[in-house]
KEFIKE-811699 format. One record per atom (N, C-alpha, C): x, y, z; atom name. Coordinates in Angstrom, 2 decimals. Example, Ala and Ser with C-alpha at 12.3 -4.5 7.8 and 13.67 -1.06 7.14 Angstrom:
REM KEFIKE-811699
NODE:u:v:w:name
NODE:13.19:-5.69:7.80:N
NODE:12.30:-4.50:7.80:CA
NODE:13.20:-3.30:7.80:C
NODE:12.85:-2.25:7.08:N
NODE:13.67:-1.06:7.14:CA
NODE:12.90:0.03:7.87:C
This chain:
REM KEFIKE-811699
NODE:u:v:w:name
NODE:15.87:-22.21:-15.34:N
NODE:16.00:-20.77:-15.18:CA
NODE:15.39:-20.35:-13.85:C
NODE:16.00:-19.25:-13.03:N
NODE:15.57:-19.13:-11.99:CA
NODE:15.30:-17.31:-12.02:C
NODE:14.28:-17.47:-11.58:N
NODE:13.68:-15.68:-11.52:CA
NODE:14.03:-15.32:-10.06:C
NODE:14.70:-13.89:-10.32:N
NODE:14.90:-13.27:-8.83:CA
NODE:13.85:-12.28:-9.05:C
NODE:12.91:-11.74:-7.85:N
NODE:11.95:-10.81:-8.20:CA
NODE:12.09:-9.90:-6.97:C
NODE:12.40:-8.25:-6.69:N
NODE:12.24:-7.35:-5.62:CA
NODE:11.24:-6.64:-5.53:C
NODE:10.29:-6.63:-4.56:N
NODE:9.36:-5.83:-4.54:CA
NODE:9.17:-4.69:-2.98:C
NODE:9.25:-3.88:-3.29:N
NODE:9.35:-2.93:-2.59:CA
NODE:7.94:-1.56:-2.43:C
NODE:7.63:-1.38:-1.28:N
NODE:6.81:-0.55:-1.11:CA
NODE:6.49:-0.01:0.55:C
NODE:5.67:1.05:0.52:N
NODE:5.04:1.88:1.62:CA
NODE:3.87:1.95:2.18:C
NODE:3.64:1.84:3.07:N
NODE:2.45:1.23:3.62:CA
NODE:1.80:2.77:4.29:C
NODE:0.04:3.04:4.14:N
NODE:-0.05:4.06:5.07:CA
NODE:0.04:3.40:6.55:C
NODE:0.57:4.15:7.49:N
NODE:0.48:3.49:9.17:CA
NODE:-0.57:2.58:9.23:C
NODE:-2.01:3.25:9.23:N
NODE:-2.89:2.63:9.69:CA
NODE:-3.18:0.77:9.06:C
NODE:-2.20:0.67:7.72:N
NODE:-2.73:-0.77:7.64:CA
NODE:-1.45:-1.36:7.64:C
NODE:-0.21:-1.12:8.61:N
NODE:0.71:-2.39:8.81:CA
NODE:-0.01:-3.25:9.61:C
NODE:-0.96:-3.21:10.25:N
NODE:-1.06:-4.54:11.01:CA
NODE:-2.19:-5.42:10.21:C
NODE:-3.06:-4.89:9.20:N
NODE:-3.30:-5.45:8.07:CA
NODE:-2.62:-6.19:7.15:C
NODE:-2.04:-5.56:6.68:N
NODE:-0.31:-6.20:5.79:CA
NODE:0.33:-6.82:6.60:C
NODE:0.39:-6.89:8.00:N
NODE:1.12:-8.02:8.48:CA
NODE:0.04:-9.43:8.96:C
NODE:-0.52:-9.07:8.98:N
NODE:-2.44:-10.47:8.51:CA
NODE:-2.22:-10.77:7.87:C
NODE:-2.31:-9.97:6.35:N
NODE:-2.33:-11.20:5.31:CA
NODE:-0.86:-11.90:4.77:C
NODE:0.80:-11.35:5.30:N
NODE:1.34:-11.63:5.11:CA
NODE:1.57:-13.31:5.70:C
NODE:0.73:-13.09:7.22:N
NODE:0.85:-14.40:7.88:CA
NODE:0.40:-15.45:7.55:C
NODE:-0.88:-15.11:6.70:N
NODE:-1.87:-16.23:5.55:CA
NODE:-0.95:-16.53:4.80:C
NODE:-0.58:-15.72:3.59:N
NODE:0.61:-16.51:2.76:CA
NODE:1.48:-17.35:3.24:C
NODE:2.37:-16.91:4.53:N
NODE:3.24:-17.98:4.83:CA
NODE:2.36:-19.21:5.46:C
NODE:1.55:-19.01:5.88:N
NODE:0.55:-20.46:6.37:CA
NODE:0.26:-21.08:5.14:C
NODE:-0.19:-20.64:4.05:N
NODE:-0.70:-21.16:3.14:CA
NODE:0.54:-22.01:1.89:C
NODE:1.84:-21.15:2.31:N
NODE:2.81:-21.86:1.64:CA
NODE:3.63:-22.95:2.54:C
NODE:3.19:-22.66:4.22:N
NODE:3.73:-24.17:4.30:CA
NODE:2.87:-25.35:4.02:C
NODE:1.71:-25.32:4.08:N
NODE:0.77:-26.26:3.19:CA
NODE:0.87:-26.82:1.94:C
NODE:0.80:-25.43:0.98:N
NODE:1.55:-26.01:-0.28:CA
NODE:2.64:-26.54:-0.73:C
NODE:3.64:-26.10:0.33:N
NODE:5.12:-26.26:0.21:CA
NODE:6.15:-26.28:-1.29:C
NODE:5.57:-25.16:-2.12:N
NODE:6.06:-25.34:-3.59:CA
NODE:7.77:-25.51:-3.70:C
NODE:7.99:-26.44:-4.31:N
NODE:9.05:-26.98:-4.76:CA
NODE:9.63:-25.47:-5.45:C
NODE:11.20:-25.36:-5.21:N
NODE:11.86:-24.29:-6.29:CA
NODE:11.49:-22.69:-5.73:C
NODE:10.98:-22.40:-4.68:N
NODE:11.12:-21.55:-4.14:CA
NODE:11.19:-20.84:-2.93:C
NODE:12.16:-19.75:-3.01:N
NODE:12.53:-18.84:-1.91:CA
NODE:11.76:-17.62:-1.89:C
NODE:10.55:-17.50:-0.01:N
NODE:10.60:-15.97:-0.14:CA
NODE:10.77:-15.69:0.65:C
NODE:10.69:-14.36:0.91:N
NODE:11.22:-13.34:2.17:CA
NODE:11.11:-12.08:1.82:C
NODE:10.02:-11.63:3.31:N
NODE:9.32:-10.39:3.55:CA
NODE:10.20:-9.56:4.99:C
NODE:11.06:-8.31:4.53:N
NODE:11.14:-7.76:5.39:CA
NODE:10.26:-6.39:5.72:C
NODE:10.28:-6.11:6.57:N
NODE:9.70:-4.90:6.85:CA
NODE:11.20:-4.12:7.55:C
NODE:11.24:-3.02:6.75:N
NODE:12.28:-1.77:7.26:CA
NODE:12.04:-0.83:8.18:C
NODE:13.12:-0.40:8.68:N
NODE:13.41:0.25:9.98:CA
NODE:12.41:1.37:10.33:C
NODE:11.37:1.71:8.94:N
NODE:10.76:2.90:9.16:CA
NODE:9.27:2.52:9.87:C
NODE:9.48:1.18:9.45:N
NODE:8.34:0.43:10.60:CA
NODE:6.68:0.42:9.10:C
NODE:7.18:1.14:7.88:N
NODE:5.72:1.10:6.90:CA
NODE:6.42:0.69:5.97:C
NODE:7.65:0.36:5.55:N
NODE:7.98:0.00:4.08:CA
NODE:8.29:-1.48:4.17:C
NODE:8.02:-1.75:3.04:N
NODE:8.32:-3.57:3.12:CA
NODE:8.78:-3.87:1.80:C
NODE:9.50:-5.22:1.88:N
NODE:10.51:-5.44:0.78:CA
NODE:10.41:-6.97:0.72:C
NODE:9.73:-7.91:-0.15:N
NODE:9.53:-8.81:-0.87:CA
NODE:10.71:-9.53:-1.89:C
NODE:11.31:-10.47:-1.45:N
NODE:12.56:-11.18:-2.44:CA
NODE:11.76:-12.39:-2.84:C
NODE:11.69:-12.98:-4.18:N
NODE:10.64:-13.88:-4.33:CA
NODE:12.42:-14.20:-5.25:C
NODE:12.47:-16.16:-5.48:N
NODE:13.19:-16.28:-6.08:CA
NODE:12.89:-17.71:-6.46:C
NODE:12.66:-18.04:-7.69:N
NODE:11.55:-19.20:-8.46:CA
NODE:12.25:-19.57:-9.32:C
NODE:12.22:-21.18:-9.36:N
NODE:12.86:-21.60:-10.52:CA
NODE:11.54:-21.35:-11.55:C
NODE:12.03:-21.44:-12.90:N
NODE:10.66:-21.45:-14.03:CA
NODE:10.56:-19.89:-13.97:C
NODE:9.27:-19.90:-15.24:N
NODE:9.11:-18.53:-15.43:CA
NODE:7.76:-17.75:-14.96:C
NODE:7.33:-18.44:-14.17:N
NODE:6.05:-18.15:-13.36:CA
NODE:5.91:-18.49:-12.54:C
NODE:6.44:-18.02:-10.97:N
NODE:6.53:-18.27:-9.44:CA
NODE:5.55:-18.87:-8.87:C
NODE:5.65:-20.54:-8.12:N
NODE:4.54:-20.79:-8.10:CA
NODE:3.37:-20.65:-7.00:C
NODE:4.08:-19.40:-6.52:N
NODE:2.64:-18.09:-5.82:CA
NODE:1.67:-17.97:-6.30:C
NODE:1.79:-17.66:-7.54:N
NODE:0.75:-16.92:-8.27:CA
NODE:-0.54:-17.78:-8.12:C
NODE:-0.95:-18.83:-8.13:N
NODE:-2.23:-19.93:-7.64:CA
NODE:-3.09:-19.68:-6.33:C
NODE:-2.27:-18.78:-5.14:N
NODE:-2.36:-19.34:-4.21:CA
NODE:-3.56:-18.19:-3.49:C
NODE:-4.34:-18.35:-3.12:N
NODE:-5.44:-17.94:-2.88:CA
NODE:-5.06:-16.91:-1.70:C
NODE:-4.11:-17.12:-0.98:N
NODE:-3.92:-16.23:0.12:CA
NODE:-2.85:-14.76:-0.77:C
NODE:-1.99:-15.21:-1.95:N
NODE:-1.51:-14.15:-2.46:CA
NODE:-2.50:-13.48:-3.02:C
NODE:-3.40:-13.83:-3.39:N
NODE:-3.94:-13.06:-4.49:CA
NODE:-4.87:-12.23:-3.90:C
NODE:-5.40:-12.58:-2.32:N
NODE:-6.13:-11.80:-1.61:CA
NODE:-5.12:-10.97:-1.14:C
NODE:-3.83:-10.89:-0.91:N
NODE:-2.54:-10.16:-0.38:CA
NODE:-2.91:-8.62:-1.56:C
NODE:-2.77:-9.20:-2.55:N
NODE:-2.71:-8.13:-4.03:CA
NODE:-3.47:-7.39:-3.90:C
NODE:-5.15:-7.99:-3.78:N
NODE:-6.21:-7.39:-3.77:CA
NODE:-6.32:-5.82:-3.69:C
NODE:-6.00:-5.54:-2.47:N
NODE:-6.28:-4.45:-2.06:CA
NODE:-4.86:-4.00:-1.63:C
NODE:-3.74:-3.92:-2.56:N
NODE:-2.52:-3.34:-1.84:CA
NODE:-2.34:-1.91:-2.11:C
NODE:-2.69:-1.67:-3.33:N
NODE:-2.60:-0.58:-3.63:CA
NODE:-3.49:0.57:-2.55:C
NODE:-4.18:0.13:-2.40:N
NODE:-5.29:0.55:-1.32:CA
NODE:-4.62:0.84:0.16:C
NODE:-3.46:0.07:0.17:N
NODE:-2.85:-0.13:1.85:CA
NODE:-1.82:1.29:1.48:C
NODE:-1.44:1.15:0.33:N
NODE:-0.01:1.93:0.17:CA
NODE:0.05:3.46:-0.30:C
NODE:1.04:3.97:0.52:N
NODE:1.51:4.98:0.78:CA
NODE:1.88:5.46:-0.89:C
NODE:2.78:4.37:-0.70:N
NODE:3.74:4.46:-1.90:CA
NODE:3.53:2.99:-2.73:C
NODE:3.15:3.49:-3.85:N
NODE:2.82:1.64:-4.99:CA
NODE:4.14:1.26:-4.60:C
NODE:3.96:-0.34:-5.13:N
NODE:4.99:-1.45:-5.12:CA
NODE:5.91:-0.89:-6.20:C
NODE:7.02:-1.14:-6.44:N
NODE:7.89:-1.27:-7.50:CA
NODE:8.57:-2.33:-7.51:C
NODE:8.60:-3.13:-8.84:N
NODE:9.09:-4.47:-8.87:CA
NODE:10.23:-3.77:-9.79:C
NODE:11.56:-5.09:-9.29:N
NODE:12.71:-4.99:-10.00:CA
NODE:12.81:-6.29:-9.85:C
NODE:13.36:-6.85:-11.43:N
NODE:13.82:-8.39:-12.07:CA
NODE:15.54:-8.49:-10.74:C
NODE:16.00:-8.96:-10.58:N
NODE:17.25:-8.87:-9.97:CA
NODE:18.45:-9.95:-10.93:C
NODE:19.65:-9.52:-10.72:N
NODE:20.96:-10.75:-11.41:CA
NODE:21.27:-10.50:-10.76:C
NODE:21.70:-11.68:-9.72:N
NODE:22.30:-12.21:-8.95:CA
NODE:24.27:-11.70:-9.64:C
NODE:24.97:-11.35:-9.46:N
NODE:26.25:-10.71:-9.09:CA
NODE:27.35:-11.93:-7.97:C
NODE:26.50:-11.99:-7.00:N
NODE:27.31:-12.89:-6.40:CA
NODE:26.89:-13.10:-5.55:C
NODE:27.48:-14.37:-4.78:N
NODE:26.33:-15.11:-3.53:CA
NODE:27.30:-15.31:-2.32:C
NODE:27.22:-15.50:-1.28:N
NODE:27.86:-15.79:-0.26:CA
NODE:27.26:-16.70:0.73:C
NODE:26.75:-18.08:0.85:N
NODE:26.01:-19.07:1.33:CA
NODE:24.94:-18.71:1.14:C
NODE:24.41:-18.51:-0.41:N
NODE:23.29:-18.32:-0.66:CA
NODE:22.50:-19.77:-1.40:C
């Protein structure tokens, strides 16, 4: 089974370049770990504060969740944001060299 996960949110100005720190730890820390079975990808949108998280994991518990650099990511997000995260489960519909 494979989990698609969207996470979406707003950043106040003053901490995108915070949120873009610890985003750079996670990806350092996951090419280290290099977990088998998953896809992610962090965009940041045109408004230059909102960001959008595609996490996509085989199994039913992404194997992020361990990783010492996400969990300091979490920590304090709510704290960064404008606007809380909102997570949406996703079904995949259809793929095109995906």
């Amino acid at each position: 089974m494979m989990g698609q996960v969207l996470v979406r949110y707003r950043l106040k100005p003053d901490q995108v370049e915070r949120n873009e720190e610890l985003i750079r730890a996670m990806y350092e820390e996951l090419d280290r770990a290099a977990p088998s079975g998953l896809r992610y990808v962090i965009f940041k949108l045109e408004d230059g504060v909102s960001f959008m998280h595609i996490s996509e994991s085989e199994g039913e518990e992404s194997p992020m969740a361990g990783l010492a650099s996400v969990q300091e990511f979490r920590r304090e997000l709510a704290d960064r944001c404008e606007e809380q995260p909102v997570l949406a489960e996703l079904t995949e519909v259809g793929s095109y060299r995906g």
